[in-house]
C-alpha positions, 0 to 999 in steps of 0.5 A: 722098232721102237723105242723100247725095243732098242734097250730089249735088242741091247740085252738079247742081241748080242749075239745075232751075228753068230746065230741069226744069219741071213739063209741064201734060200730067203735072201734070194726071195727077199732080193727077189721081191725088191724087184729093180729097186736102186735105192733101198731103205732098210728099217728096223736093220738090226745086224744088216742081215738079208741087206743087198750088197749090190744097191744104195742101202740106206739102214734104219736101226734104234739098237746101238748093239746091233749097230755095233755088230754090222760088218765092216763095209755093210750099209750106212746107218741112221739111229732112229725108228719105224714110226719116224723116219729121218728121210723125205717122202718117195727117197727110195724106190723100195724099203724093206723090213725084216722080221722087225714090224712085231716089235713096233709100238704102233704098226700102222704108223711104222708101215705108213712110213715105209709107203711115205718114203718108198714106192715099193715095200718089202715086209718079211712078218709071221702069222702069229696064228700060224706060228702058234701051231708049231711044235715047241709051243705045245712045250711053252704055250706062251710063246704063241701068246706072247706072239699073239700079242705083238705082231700085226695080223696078215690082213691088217699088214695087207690092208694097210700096205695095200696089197694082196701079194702074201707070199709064204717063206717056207723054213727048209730042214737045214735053215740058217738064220736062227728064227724061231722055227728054224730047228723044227726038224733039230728038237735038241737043239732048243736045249741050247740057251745059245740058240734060244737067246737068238729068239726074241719071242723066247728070250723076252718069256719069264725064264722060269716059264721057257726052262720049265718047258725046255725040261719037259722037251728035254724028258721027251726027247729022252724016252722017245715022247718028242718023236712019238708025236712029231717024228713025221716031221723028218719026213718034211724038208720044208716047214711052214712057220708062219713067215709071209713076204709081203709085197706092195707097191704105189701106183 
C-alpha cells in the first residue's frame, strides 16, 4: 500500500477480521505457489490473512489498524510500504502480495521491490475488466470505474514481473473472505453495510451513489427482477471474478 492508503484502511479496516478471512480453498492455491520457499515477505499484509504458519514470515503493512487486528502469535510486522521495502536485496526466498497492488501509488515500483528482495513472487490481483462484468456493477457501474482506475492490468503485472504464469482464483458459491465478488451467488447479501464495508472498492464510492444502487438491488430482489436476470448463476458453483494468482520467479 502507500502511504495514503493507510489512513483509508485506518477508517474502512476495522472490521477485517470479522469479514475478510483467509477461504482454505485460496489459501491451498496461494500456499501452493509459494513452492519451497522458507522464508516469505509478506507485503501489503493487512490482517495477516492468507499468511503461512509453518514458514519464516516477515509482514509489511502501513495500516496501524489493520496491524493492531493481526492475532496473537501471527508473523512480526514492520510498517512501511511496497514502494520501499525496509529489507536488503535476495532477503527471501519468496514475497507475497495479497490483494494489496491496487492501492499502490506506483505499481511498477512496488512490484520492483517484491523482485529486489525475492527470488520468488506470489501476487493475488483482479483483472478489473473482468471484475467490471460482474453483476452488482450493473447496479453501481462505478465501481468497475473506480477498479478500472487503481489496479494495474494483467499484462503490466506479467510484463513487469516476468512471467506468464496467470492463474485464475475462481470464487466458490460458499466463499469465505469477504471480497467483492464473494456474494455473487447471495445478492442479499450486499444490503448488508457490514458486509459492503469489507469491500475497499465499495467502501471508498461516494455513499449516496452505492445506497442509490443498493436500493435498486433491493427493488429487484423483491418483485423477482434480480433472479429474472441473474437466477442462472445459482446453477454455478464456482464464479469467475476476475481474481488471477500471478506467479513469478528470477533465474
Amino acid at each position: 500500500m502507500d502511504s495514503s492508503a493507510a489512513p483509508v484502511y485506518d477508517r474502512i479496516g476495522a472490521t477485517y477480521t470479522a469479514r475478510r478471512t483467509a477461504d482454505p480453498r485460496w489459501e491451498r492455491e496461494i500456499h501452493s505457489a509459494l513452492g519451497a520457499a522458507q522464508t516469505v515477505i509478506n507485503v501489503g499484509a493487512g490482517t495477516g490473512s492468507y499468511e503461512p504458519r509453518d514458514r519464516n514470515v516477515l509482514a509489511v503493512e502501513p495500516s496501524g489498524t489493520m496491524i493492531g487486528q493481526r492475532p496473537p502469535g501471527s508473523a512480526p510486522v514492520v510498517r512501511a510500504y511496497a514502494e520501499d521495502l525496509p529489507v536488503g536485496d535476495d532477503e527471501f526466498d519468496a514475497a507475497l502480495a495479497v490483494l494489496t497492488v491496487h492501492h499502490w501509488s506506483d505499481h511498477v515500483r512496488g512490484l520492483e521491490e517484491l523482485r529486489r528482495v525475492s527470488r520468488r513472487q506470489v501476487v493475488l490481483a483482479f483483472d478489473a475488466e473482468v471484475a467490471a462484468s460482474f453483476w452488482l456493477c450493473d447496479y453501481i457501474p462505478e465501481i468497475g470505474a473506480f477498479d478500472l482506475g487503481r489496479a494495474p492490468s494483467m499484462h503490466l503485472l506479467s510484463h513487469v514481473l516476468h512471467t506468464d504464469d496467470v492463474r485464475p482464483l475462481l470464487v466458490p458459491s460458499d466463499m469465505r473472505d469477504g471480497v467483492l465478488a464473494a456474494n455473487w451467488q447471495r445478492p442479499h447479501a450486499y444490503l448488508d453495510p457490514a458486509v459492503r464495508a469489507c469491500a475497499s472498492g465499495l467502501a471508498q464510492l461516494d455513499q449516496s451513489i452505492v445506497d442509490t444502487g443498493i436500493e435498486r438491488l433491493r427493488r429487484d430482489l423483491a418483485d423477482g427482477t434480480w433472479g429474472r436476470r441473474y437466477g442462472h448463476l445459482r446453477n454455478l458453483t464456482t464464479f469467475d471474478g476476475g481474481y488471477r494468482l500471478v506467479v513469478a520467479h528470477r533465474v
